[in-house]
C-alpha positions as CSV (number, residue, x, y, z in Angstrom):
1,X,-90.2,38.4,18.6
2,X,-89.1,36.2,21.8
3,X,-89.9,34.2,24.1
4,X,-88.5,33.1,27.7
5,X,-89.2,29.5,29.6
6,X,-87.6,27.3,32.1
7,X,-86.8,23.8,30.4
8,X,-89.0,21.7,32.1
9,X,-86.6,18.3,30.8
10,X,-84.2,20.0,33.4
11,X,-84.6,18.2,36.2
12,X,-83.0,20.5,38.6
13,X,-82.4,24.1,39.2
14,X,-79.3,23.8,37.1
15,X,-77.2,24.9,34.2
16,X,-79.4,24.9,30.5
17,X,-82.6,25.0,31.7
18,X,-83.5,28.9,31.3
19,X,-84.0,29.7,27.5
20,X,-84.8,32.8,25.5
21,X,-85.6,32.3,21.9
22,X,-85.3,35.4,19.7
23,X,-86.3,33.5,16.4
24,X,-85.7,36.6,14.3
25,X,-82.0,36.9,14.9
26,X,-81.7,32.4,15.0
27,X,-80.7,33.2,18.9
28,X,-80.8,31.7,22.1
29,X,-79.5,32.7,25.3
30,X,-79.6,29.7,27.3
31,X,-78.9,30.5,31.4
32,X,-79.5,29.0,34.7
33,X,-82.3,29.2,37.3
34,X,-80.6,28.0,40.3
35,X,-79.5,31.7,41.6
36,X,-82.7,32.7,40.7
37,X,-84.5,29.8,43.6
38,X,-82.2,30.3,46.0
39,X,-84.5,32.6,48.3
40,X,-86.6,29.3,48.9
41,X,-85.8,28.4,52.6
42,X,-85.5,24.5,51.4
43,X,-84.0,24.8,48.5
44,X,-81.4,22.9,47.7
45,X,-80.2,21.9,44.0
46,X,-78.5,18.7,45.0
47,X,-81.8,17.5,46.1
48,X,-82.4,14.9,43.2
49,X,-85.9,14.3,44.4
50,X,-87.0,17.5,44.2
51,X,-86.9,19.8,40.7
52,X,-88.3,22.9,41.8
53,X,-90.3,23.3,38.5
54,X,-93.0,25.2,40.1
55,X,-90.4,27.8,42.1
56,X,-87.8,28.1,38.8
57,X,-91.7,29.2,36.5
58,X,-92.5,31.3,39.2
59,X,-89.1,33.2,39.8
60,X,-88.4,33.5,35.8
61,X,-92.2,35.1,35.7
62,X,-91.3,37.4,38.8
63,X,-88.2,38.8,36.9
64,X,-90.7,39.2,33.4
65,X,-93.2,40.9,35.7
66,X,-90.7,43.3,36.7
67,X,-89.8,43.7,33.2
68,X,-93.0,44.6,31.6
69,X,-93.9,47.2,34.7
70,X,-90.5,48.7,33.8
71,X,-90.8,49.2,30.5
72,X,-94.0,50.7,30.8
73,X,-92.9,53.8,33.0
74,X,-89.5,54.3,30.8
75,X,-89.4,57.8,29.8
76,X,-88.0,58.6,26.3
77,X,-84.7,58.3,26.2
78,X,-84.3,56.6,29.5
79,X,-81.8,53.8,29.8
80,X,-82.8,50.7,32.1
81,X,-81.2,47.3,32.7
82,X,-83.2,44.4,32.7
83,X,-81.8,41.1,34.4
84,X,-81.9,37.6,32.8
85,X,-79.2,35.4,34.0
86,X,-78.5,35.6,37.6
87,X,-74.9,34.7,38.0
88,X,-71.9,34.2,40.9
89,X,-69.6,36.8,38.7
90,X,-72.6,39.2,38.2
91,X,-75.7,39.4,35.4
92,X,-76.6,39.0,32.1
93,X,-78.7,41.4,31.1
94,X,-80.5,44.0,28.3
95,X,-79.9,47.3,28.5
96,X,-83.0,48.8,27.4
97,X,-83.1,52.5,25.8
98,X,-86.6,53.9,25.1
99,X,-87.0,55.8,21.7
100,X,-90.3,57.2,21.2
101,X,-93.0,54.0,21.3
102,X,-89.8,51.6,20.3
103,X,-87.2,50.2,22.6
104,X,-83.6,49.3,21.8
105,X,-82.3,46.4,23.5
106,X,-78.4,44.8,23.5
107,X,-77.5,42.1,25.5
108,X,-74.7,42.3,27.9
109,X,-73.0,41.3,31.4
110,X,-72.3,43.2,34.3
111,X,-70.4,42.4,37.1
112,X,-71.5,45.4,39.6
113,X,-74.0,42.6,41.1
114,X,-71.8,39.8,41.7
115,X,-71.1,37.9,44.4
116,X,-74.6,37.2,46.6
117,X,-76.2,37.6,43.4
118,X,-79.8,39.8,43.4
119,X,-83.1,39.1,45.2
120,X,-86.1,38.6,42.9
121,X,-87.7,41.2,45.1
122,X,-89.1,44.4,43.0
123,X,-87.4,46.5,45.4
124,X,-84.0,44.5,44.6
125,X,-84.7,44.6,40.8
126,X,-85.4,48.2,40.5
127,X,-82.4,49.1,42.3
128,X,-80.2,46.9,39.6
129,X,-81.8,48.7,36.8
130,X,-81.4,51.5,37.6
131,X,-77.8,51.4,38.9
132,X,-75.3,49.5,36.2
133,X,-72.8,51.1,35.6
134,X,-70.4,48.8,33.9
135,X,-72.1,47.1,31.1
136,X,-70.1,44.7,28.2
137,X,-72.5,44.1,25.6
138,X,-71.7,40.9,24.4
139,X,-69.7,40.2,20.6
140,X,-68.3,37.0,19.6
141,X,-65.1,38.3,20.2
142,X,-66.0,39.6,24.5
143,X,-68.0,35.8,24.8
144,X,-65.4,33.6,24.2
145,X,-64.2,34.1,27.8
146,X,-64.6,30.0,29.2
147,X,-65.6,31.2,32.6
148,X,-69.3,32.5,31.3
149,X,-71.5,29.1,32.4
150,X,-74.2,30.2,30.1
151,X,-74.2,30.3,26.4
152,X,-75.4,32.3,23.6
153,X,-76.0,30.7,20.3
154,X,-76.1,32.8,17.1
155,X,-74.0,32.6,13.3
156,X,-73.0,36.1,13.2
157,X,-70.3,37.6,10.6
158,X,-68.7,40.3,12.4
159,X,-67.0,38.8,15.4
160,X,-67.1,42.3,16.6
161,X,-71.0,43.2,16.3
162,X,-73.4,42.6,19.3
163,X,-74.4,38.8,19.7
164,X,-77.9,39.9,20.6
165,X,-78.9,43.5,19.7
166,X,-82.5,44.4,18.4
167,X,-85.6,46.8,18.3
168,X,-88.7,46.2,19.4
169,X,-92.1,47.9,20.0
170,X,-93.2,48.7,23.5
171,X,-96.5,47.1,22.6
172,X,-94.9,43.8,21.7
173,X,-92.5,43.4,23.6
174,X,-95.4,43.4,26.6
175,X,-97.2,41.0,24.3
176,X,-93.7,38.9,24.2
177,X,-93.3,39.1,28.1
178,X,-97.8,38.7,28.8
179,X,-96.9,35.4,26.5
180,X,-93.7,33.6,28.4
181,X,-95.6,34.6,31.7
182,X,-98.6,32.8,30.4
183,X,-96.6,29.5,29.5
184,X,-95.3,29.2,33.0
185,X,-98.1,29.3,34.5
């Protein structure tokens, strides 16, 4: 049902080069990996002789490891927040309810993280999903802020109805995160 890589015709930690494909829904969510390197003691996007292919894989299969663990010990009718885009004004992420053996995810932003950003740490992670507590899912109507420096692609009707907003079983969506891990490896 989806898929997340690093674009690896990016040639730096920059803008466009971290993509989820939900091919179901005709969406992408396409995001940055530079906040996600930053931790690296050299790292330094304006380096143009460096790419930091191997640290952007690794740090987008750190954040899918986190979560796959964290879907796995949701309780039924628990609420989590898992991050994708790691952002200056705060994250893009899905807020995740488990229903039974099904989880309901919608896409959204949250600015209760912004500033330094978030560690890639589990510690770090598990505290942000557990503690959101303003979340904007996204609609056509809430995107069209210009200050959002990642995009969202997706022909919906209802300028008013989530941008990205879908069900999925807890036994594929692992298979969906076991897959994007495998493909940046």
């Amino acid at each position: 049902m989806f898929f997340v890589t690093v674009d690896e015709k990016v040639k730096d930690a920059g803008p466009r080069d971290l993509i989820m494909e939900i091919p179901e829904l005709g969406t992408k969510i396409i995001g940055t990996t530079a906040d996600l390197v930053l931790p690296y003691e050299d790292f330094d996007y304006q380096d143009e002789n460096e790419d930091y292919l191997p640290e952007r894989k690794f740090s987008v299969a750190i954040v899918l490891n986190f979560w796959k663990h964290t879907v796995r010990k949701m309780k039924d009718n628990e609420t989590r927040y898992l991050p994708l885009l790691f952002e200056e004004e705060g994250m893009g992420c899905f807020k995740v309810i488990k229903e039974k053996n099904e989880l309901r995810l919608a896409f959204g932003f949250t600015s209760n993280f912004a500033g330094d950003g978030l560690n890639i740490d589990r510690d770090s992670l598990e505290h942000f999903s557990k503690s959101v507590h303003s979340f904007e899912v996204f609609t056509m109507s809430v995107f069209s802020s210009p200050r959002r420096i990642f995009q969202v692609t997706r022909k919906i009707d209802n300028p008013d109805e989530p941008l990205v907003s879908f069900n999925i079983s807890i036994d594929e969506f692992i298979q969906d995160v076991n897959n994007s891990r495998n493909k940046l490896r």
